[in-house]
N, C-alpha and C positions, 0 to 999 in steps of 0.2 A: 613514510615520512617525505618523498622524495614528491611524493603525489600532492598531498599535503603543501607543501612550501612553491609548488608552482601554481596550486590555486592559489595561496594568499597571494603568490606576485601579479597576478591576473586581474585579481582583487582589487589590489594598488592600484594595478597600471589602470579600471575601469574607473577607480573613487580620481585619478590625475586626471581622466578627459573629461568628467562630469562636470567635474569642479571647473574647468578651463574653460569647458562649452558654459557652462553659468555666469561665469563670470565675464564673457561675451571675446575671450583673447583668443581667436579662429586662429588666428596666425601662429600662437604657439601646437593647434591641435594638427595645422597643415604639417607643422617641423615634424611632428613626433610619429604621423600616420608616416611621413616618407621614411624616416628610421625602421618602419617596423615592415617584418616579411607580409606577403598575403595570407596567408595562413592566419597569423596573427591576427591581424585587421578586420580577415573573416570573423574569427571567435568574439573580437572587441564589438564586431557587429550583432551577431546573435545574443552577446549578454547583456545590450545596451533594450534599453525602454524604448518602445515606437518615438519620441519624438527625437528625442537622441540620437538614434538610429538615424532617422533621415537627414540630421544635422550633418555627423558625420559620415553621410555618405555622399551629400554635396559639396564637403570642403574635401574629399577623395582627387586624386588629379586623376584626369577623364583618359588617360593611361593607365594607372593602376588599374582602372574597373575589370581590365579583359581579366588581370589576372589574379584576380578579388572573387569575382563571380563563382569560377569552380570548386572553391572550398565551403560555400555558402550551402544553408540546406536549402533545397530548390522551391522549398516557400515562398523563402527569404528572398530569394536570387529574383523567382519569378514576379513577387512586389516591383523591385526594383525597374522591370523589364516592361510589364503592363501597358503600358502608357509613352513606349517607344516604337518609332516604325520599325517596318520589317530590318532594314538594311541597316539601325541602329543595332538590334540586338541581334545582325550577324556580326557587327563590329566587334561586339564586345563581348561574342562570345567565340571568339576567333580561339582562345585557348583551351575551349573544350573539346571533352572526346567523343567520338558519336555517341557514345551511350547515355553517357552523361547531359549530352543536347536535345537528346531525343527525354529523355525524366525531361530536362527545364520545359522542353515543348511540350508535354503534357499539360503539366502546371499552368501555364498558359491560358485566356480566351482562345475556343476554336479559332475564331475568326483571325486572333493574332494569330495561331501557330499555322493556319494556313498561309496565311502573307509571306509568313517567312520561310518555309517550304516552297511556295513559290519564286521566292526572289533568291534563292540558293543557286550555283551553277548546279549543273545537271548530275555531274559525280558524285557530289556531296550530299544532292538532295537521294538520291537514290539509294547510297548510307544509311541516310539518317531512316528515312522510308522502308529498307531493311527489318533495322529492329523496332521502330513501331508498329511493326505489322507482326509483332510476338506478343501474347501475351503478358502482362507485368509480373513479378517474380519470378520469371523464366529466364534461360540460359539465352537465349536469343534478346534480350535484353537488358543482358548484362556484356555480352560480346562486346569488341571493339572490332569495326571491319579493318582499321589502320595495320595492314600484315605486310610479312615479307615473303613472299613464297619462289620456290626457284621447281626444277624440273628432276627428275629422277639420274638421266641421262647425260647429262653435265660435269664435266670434273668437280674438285674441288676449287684448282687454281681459278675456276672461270667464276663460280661463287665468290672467291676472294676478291676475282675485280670488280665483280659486277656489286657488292656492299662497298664497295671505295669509294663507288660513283655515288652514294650516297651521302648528304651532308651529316646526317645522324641516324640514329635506329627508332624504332621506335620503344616507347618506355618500355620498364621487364622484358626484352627482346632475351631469352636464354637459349631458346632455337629456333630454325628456321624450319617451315611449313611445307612438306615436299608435295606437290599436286602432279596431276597425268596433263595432259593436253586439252584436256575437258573438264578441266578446273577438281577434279574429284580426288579426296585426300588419300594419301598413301604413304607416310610418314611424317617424320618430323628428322632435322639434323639440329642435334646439341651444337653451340658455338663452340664449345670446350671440346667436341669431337673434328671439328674442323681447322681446331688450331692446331691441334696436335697430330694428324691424319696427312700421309701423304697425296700432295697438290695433283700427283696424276690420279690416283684414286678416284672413281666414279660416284656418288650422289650416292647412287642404290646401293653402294655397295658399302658405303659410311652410316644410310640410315637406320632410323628405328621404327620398325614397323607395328610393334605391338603397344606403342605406346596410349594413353588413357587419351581417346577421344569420346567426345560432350554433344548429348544431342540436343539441338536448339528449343527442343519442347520442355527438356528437363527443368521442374521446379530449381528454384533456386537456391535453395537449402539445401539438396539433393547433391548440389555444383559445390556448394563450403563442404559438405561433407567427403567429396569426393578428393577435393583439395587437402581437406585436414589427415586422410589418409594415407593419401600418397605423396604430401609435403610437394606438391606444386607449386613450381612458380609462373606457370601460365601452361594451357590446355586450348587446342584445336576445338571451334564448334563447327558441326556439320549436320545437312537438313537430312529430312527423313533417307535421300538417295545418296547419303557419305560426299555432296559437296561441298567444300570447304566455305563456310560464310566469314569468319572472323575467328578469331581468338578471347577468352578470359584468364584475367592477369590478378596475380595474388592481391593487388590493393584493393579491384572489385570486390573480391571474397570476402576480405576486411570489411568491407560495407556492407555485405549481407549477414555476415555474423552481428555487427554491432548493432543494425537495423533489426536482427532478430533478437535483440537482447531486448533492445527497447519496444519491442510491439511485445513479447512477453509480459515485462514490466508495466507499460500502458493502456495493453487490452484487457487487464484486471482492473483498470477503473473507469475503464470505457472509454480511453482517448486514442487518438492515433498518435503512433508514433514520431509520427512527422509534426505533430504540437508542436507549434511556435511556443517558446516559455513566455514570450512578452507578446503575444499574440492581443488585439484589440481585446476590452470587456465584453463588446457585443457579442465578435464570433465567440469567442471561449464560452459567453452566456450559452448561444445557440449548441455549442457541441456539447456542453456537459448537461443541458437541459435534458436530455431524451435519455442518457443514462438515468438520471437522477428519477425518471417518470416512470420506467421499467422498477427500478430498484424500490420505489412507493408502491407498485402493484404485488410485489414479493411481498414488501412488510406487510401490507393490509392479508394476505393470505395468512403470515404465520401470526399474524392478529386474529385472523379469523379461528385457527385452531384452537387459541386460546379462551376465547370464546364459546366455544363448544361444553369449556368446565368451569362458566362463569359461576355456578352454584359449588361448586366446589371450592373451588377459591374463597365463597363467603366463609365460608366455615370453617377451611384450614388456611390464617392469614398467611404463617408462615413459608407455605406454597409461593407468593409473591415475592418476597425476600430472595428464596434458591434458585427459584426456577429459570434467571440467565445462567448458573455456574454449568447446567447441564446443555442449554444451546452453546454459549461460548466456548467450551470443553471442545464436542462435536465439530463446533466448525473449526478451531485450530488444528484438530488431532485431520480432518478433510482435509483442510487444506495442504496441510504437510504431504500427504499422499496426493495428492489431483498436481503439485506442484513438481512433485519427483516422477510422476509417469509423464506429464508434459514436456519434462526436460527428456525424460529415455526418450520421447516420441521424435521430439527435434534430433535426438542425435543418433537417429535410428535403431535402438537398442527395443525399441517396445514395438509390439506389433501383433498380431493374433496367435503367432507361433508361442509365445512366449506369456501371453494374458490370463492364463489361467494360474500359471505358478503364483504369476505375483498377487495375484487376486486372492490366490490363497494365503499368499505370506502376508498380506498387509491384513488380513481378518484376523491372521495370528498376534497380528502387533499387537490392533486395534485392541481385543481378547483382554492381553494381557495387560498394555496400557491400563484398558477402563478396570480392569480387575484391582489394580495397583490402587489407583487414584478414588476407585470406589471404596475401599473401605476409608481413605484420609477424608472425603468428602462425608462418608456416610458417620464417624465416627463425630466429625465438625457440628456439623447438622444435632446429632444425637445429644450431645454436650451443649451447644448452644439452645436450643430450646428443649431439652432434659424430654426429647420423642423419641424411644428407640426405632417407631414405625415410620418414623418421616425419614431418620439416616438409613434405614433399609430401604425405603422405594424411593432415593435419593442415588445409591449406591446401582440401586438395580435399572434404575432410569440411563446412569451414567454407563453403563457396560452395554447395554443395548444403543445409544445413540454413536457410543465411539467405536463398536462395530459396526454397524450401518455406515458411519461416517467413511469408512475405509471401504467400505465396500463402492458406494459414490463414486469417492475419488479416486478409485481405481478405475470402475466400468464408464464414468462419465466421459470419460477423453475418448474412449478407444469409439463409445457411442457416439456423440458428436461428429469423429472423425471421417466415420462409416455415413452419415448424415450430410456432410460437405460445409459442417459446420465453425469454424475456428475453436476450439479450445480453450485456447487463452482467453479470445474475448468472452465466450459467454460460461464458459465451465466453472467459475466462481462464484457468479452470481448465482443459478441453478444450485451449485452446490451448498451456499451458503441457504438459499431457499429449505431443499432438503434439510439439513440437519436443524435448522429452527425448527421448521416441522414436524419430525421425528424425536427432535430434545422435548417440547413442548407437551407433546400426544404422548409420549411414553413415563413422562414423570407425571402429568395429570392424570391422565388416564388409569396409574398406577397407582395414584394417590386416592382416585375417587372410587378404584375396586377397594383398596382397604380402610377407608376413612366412612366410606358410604354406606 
């Protein structure tokens, strides 16, 4: 409910600046963008229409922008950036964090993200240059290099002066990063352990040494999973030789979890998750085009099978009539399975150790499922066109495609995965190919062994 009534007010508040931008009163849209946090303003930007969008983001006061930008998806962000010099979009991205600057500088033309690479001081650039030189969905860019690190050998009192001298910490700061002299990690000190810990007490002798360190290669699903385990609120990265590069902080994780929710949800219909929702007609034409080309080469296939018992068909009309209840059957009963090993796979639960149980249990499902359903379908059939033969290899069509179907969408994931293939993007379509296939071949087929 709660969810509910903050989209309607979201709703409102986007139907109030439409209406204001239409009706040409800029001045009331300036009042209302200063009232609202960045956050806000981001979201009012992402749900607004491209021309709206650029409306208001030129009545935005040219302060706002730094700290508007970070909450934006870095599509969005990077439109906005395009078309400014190097030293404009360090201005205004003064309130990002490396990691975060280095995704906008992707998104980016080469030629701009090198401009502004170069026009960086030399620390900053060398951050940022850090984690672009990781691969993407990796722990190394997801890090932030922004840390606090002190010395092993150090009291604690000397810690406490030495974070005073600081004007702030940095965000999720829960502890501090213990390194050697050669920058190489060797604990962590809890804040909570230093406040309570007396001040002559040594570093090494307060820290924690066996705490969860992240190595910069690690997938980054790997990094949420490691996080949702151990209830982290930030974690040491370090390169192959244990030196300390940066840290990741629990709101990154939030962004790989929800970015994993939606590349799930979007590479079943062939988009990226980063889809603009109000993205121009053109691009959206151009991205959905090539799915839509793959998915017509599928259908003309399980066209083709059908074709195969284009004589059969003449003769038994009724064959036309049933013959989706046995594809459609197949691919929901698939996809429920190909959907629930996808999800064990993301959260580490599925894996070769374990693929043969489930492969077994879902053919028991499948089994009994199509067992169930076949005689409702087969008796339907029987009754409606008064053919005991047609509800028997209607029945018998049904129990062989909803086992196979389970079979698929069990072994499809784990094959794909072994393949370097993504899963979610193409293990649907494949899947949905199969069980047309299979539905099609086994109720024709079956029909033209006893009708022929």
């Amino acid at each position: 409910m709660a969810k509910s009534a903050a989209n309607l007010e979201t709703q409102d508040q986007l139907h109030t600046f439409l209406d204001a931008l239409e009706s040409g009163t800029f001045a009331d849209v300036r009042t209302m963008l200063r009232g609202m946090s960045a956050a806000e303003i981001a979201h009012l930007l992402e749900s607004s229409p491209p021309k709206e969008r650029n409306l208001l983001w030129t009545l935005l006061e040219k302060d706002a922008e730094s700290e508007v930008l970070p909450y934006l998806n870095e599509e969005i962000a990077a439109y906005f950036l395009r078309d400014r010099d190097a030293s404009e979009i360090i201005s205004v991205a003064v309130d990002f964090e490396d990691d975060d600057l280095a995704d906008l500088l992707q998104e980016l033309p080469r030629k701009v993200m090198r401009s502004v690479l170069e026009a960086m001081d030399e620390q900053n650039r060398h951050r940022v240059e850090t984690i672009l030189a990781y691969p993407e969905d990796s722990a190394g860019r997801l890090m932030n290099t922004d840390i606090i690190t002190i010395r092993p050998d150090i009291s604690l009192d000397v810690v406490l002066r030495y974070l005073r001298r600081h004007e702030s910490l940095p965000d999720a700061t829960d502890t501090l990063l213990v390194v050697n002299r050669s920058g190489k990690f060797v604990g962590t000190l809890p804040l909570a352990t230093l406040l309570v810990k007396d001040p002559s007490m040594l570093v090494r002798e307060a820290m924690i040494t066996d705490c969860e360190v992240i190595r910069a290669d690690l997938p980054a699903k790997d990094v949420a999973s490691i996080f949702e385990r151990e209830d982290l609120v930030s974690a040491p990265v370090v390169d192959a030789d244990g030196m300390l590069l940066g840290r990741i902080t629990v709101d990154d994780v939030v962004d790989v979890i929800l970015e994993g929710a939606d590349h799930s949800l979007m590479s079943m219909a062939g988009l990226d998750e980063y889809e603009d929702t109000f993205a121009p007609v053109m691009r959206t034409t151009r991205r959905r085009a090539i799915w839509l080309g793959i998915n017509l080469l599928t259908a003309f296939l399980a066209s083709a099978v059908v074709g195969l018992f284009e004589g059969t068909l003449e003769k038994v009309v009724a064959l036309a009539v049933l013959m989706p209840i046995v594809a459609s059957m197949g691919g929901i009963a698939g996809t429920q399975t190909l959907t629930l090993v996808i999800r064990g796979m993301a959260l580490g639960h599925v894996g070769s150790a374990n693929a043969r149980w489930l492969l077994t249990r879902e053919v028991a499902v499948g089994f009994l499922n199509g067992l169930m359903w076949a005689v409702v379908v087969g008796a339907v059939a029987w009754l409606w066109f008064s053919d005991l033969t047609l509800g028997l290899v209607l029945g018998a069509a049904m129990i062989i495609n909803l086992v196979l179907a389970a079979v698929a969408g069990a072994a499809l994931p784990l094959i794909l995965r072994r393949l370097g293939i993504d899963p979610a993007l193409s293990g649907g379509v494949i899947l949905t190919t199969f069980t047309d296939c299979v539905g099609f071949f086994a109720f024709l087929g079956l029909a033209t062994v006893m009708y022929l």
